[in-house]
C-alpha positions as CSV (number, residue, x, y, z in Angstrom):
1,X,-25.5,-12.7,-2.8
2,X,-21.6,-13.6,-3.9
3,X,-20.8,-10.5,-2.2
4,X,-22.5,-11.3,0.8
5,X,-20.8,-14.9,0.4
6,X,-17.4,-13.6,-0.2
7,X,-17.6,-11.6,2.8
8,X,-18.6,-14.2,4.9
9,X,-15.3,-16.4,3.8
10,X,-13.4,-13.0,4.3
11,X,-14.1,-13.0,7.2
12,X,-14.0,-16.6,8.2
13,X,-9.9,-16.4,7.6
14,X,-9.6,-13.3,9.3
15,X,-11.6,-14.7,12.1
16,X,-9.5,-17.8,12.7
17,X,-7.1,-16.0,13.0
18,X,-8.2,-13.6,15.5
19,X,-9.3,-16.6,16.9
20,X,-5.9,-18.4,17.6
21,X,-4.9,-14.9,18.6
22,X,-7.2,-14.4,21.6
23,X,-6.5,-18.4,22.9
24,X,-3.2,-16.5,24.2
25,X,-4.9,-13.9,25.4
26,X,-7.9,-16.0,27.4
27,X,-5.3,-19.0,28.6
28,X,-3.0,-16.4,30.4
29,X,-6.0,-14.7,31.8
30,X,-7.6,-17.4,33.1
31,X,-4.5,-18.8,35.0
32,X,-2.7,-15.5,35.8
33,X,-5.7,-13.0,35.5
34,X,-3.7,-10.5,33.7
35,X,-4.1,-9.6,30.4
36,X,-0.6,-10.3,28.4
37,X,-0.7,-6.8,26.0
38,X,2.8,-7.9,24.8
39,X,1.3,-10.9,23.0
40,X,1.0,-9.7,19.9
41,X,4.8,-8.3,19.5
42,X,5.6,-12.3,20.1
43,X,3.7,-12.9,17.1
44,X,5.0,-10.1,15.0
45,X,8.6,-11.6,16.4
46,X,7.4,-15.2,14.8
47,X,6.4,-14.3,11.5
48,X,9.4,-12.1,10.9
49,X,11.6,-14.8,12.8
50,X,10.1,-17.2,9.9
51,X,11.0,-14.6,7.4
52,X,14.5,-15.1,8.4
53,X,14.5,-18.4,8.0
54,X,12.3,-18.8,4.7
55,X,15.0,-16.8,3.1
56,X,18.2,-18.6,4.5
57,X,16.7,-21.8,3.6
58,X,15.6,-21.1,-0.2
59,X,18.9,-19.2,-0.5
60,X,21.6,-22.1,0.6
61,X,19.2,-25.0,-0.6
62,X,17.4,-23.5,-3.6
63,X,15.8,-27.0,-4.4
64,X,14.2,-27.5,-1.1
65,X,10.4,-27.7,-1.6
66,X,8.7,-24.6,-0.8
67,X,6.0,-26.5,1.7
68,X,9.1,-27.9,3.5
69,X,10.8,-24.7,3.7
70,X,7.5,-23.4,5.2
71,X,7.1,-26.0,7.9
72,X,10.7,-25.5,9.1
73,X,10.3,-22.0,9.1
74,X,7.2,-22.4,11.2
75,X,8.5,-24.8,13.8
76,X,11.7,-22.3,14.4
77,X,9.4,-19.6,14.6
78,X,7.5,-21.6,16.8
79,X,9.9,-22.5,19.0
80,X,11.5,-19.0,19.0
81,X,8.2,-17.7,20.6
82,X,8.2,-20.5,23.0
83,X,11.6,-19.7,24.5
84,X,10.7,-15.8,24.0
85,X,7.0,-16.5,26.1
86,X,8.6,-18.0,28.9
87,X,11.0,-14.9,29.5
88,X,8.5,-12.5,28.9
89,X,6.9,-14.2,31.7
90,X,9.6,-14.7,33.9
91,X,11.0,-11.2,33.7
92,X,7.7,-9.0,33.5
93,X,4.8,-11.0,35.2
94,X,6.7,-13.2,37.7
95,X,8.0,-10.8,39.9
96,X,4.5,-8.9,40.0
97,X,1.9,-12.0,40.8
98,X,1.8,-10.6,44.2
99,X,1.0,-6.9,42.8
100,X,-1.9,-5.0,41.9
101,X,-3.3,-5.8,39.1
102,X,-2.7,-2.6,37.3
103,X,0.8,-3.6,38.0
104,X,1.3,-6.2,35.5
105,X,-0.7,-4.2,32.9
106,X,1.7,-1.5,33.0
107,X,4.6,-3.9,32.9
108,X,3.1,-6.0,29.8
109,X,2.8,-2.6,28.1
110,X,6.2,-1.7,28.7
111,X,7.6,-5.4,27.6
112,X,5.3,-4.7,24.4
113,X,7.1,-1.5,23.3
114,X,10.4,-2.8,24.2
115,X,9.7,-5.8,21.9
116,X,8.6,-3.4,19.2
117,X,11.7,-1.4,19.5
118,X,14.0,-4.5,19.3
119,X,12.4,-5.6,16.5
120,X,12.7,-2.5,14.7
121,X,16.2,-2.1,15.4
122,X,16.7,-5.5,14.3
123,X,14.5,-5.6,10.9
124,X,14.3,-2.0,10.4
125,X,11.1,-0.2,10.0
126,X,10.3,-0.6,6.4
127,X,7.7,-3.3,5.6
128,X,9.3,-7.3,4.5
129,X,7.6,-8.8,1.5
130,X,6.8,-12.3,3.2
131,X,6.9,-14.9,0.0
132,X,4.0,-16.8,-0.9
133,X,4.9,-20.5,0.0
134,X,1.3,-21.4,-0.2
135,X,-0.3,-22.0,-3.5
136,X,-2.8,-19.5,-4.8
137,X,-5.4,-21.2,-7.0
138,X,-8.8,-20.0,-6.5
139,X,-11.6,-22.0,-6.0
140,X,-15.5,-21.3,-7.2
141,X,-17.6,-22.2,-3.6
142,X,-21.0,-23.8,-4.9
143,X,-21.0,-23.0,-8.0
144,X,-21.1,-19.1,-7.5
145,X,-19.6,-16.3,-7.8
146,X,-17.7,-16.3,-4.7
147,X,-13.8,-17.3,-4.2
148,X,-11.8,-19.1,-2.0
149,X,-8.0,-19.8,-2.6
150,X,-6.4,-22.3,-1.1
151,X,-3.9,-20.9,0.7
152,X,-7.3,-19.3,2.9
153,X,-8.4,-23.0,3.2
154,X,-5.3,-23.8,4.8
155,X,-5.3,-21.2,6.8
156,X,-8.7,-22.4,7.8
157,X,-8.3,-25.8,8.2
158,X,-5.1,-25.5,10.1
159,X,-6.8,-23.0,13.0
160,X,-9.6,-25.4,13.1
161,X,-7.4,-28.4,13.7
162,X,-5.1,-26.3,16.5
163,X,-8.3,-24.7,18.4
164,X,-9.4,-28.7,18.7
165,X,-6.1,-30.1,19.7
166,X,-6.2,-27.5,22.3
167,X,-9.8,-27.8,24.1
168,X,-8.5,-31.7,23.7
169,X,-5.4,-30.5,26.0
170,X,-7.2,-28.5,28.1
171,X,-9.7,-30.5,28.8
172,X,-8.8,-34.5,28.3
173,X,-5.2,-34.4,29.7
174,X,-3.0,-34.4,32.8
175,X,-1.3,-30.8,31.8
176,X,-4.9,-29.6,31.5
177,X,-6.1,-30.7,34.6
178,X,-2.9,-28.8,36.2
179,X,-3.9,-25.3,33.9
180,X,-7.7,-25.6,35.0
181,X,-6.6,-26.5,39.0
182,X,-4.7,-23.3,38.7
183,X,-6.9,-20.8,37.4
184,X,-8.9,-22.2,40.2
185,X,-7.0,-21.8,43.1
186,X,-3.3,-21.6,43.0
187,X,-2.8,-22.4,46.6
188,X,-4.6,-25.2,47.3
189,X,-3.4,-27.0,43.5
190,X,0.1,-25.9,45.0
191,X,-0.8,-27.8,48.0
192,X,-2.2,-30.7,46.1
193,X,1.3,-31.2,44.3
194,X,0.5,-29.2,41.0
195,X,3.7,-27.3,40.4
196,X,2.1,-23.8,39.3
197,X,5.3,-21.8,38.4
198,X,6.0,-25.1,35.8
199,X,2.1,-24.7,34.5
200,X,2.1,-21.0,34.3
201,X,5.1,-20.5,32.7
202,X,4.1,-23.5,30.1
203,X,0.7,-21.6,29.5
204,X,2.9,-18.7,28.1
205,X,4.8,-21.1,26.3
206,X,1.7,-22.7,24.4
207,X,0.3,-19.1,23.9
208,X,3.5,-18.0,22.6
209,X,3.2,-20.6,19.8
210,X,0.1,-20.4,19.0
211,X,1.1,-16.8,18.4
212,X,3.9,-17.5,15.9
213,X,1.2,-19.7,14.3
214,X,-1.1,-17.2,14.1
215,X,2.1,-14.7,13.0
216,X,3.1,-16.9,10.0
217,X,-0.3,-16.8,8.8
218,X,-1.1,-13.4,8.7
219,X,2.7,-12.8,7.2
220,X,1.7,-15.5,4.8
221,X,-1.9,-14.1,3.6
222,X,-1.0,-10.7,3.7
223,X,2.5,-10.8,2.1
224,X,4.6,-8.3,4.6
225,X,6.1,-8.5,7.8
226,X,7.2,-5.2,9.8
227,X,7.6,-4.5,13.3
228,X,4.6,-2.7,13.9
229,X,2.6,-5.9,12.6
230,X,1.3,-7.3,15.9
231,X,-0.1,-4.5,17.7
232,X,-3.5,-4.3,15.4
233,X,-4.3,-7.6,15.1
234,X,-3.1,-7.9,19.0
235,X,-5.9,-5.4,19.8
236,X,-8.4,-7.0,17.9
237,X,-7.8,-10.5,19.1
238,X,-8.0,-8.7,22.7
239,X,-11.4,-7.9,21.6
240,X,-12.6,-11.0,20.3
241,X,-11.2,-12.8,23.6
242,X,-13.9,-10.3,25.5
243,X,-16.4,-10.4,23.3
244,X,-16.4,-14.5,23.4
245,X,-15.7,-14.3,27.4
246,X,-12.5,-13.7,29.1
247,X,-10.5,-16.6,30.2
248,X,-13.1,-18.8,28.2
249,X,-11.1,-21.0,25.5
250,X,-14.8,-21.7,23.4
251,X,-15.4,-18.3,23.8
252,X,-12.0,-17.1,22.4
253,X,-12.8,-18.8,19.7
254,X,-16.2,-17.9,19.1
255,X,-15.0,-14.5,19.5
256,X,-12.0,-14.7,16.7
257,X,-15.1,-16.0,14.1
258,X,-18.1,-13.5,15.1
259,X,-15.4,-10.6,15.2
260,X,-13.8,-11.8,12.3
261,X,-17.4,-11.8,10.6
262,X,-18.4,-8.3,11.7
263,X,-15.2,-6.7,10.6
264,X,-15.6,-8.6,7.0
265,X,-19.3,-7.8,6.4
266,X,-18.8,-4.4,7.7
267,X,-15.8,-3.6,5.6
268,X,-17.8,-5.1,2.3
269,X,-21.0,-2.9,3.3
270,X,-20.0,0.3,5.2
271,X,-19.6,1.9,1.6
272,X,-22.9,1.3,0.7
273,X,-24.7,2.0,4.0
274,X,-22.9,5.1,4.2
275,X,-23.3,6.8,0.9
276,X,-19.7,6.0,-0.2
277,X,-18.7,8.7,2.5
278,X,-16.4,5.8,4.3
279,X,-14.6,2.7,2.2
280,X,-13.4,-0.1,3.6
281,X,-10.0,1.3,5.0
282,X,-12.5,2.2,8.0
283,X,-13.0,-1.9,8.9
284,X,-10.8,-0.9,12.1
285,X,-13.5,0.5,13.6
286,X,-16.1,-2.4,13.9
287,X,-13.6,-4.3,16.4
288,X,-13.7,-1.4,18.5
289,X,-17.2,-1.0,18.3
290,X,-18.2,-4.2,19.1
291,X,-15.1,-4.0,22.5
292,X,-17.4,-1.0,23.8
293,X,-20.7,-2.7,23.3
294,X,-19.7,-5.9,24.7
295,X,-18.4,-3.5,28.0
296,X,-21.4,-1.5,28.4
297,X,-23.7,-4.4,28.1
298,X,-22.3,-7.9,28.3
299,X,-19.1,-7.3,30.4
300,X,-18.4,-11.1,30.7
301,X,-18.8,-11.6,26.8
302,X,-21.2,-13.8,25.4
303,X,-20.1,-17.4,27.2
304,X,-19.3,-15.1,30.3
305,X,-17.5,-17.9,32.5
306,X,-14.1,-18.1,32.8
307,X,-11.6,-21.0,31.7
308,X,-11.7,-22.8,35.4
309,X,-15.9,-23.1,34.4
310,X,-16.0,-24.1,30.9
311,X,-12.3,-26.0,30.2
């Protein structure tokens, strides 16, 4: 049972994450209706701009407290991917609304390598030990046997409070109004006085931070940051946004937690279901899985409708 329970907190981190992942994949899908591959190189370029910056800051002002230093480094970060969203949009998906879709795929996939390649050039390819600014207690849940730390509670707490403050945007405010008219019909919100190039190009911008958010964290939990870091985790937030519902903000997010869950359990129990022949190393596999399920049989993903229906 404490296994079963750790697992389930496992993956309850991992999925929140996954989870602010795929809110940049769905809100840019459900405007634009082109899936934004190049996403997660923005966040691989926010947790390794934050790396930058953690080390700058602890280096030239060695008293600053460590929580500080993090907050700073994640509102540069931040505010790097912001500025880096909106070009990525207005150099690879602007001048291709008009296209094919298969267009803009191609031209997200090439913006993704590029970013890869930049980044590698820049930080090299050898893996960045990412410091540990969060503390690192552990915490008995219930009584058991099972751990949390609470670094992973802030991690939790933080997507939880994010993922809120968004369906609050999308939903309860003016911009949202604008995001939800345009996924519905660009040229009539056009003709109603909704500036779409402003709304589209400020959807990549909040995906884009929400992405360095999301980049810090896994840098933060996992204790590297490399160049290749986004592409995985990119992929697997992809899935989630599918399996919850494309374009659906509840269902990214229901999508980040159950695949999040899946990959968790499965890593924990795969050794035992399979006779020890596979370990956990193999918990790729399960986010795959679950993509070609959801395809073959739930195509829409589990909420189905897309963000003009539900937000």
């Amino acid at each position: 049972m404490d296994i079963f329970l750790q697992q389930i907190l496992n993956g309850l981190v991992l999925g929140s994450i996954y989870a602010l992942i795929a809110l940049g994949y769905t809100m840019v899908y459900g405007v634009l209706g082109i899936i934004n591959f190049a996403h997660g190189e923005v966040l691989m370029f926010g947790a390794l701009i934050a790396l930058v910056v953690i080390k700058n800051l602890v280096a030239f002002f060695p008293t600053i407290p460590l929580w500080l230093v993090l907050v700073a480094a994640l509102l540069v970060a931040m505010s790097g991917c912001a500025v880096l969203s909106f070009y990525i949009e207005k150099i690879a998906y602007r001048p291709l609304r008009n296209a094919p879709r298969l267009v803009p795929l191609i031209s997200a996939i090439g913006m993704s390598i590029l970013l890869q390649t930049i980044a590698m050039i820049i930080w090299g390819r050898t893996p960045l030990n990412f410091p540990q600014l969060l503390p690192e207690q552990s915490l008995a849940v219930f009584g058991t046997g099972a751990l949390v730390t609470v670094k992973e509670l802030i991690i939790m707490l933080t997507a939880l409070i994010v993922m809120v403050a968004l369906l609050f945007l999308v939903k309860k405010t003016r911009f949202g109004r604008a995001i939800r008219a345009t996924a519905e019909n660009p040229q009539v919100a056009g003709l109603m006085g909704v500036n779409t190039t402003r709304v589209i190009s400020y959807t990549f911008i909040l995906g884009g931070t929400l992405a360095a958010l999301a980049g810090v964290m896994i840098a933060s939990n996992y204790g590297s940051a490399h160049f290749y870091m986004g592409f995985m985790p990119g992929l697997k937030a992809f899935t989630a946004a599918v399996l919850g519902g494309i374009g659906n903000i509840p269902g990214a997010m229901l999508g980040g937690l159950l695949l999040g869950l899946i990959e968790a359990l499965g890593a924990g129990y795969i050794g035992t279901l399979s006779g020890g022949i596979f370990g956990s190393n193999y918990q790729d596999i399960f986010a795959f899985l679950v993509l070609i399920l959801v395809l073959v049989f739930r195509p829409s993903g589990i909420l189905g409708e897309k963000l003009r229906d539900r937000a």
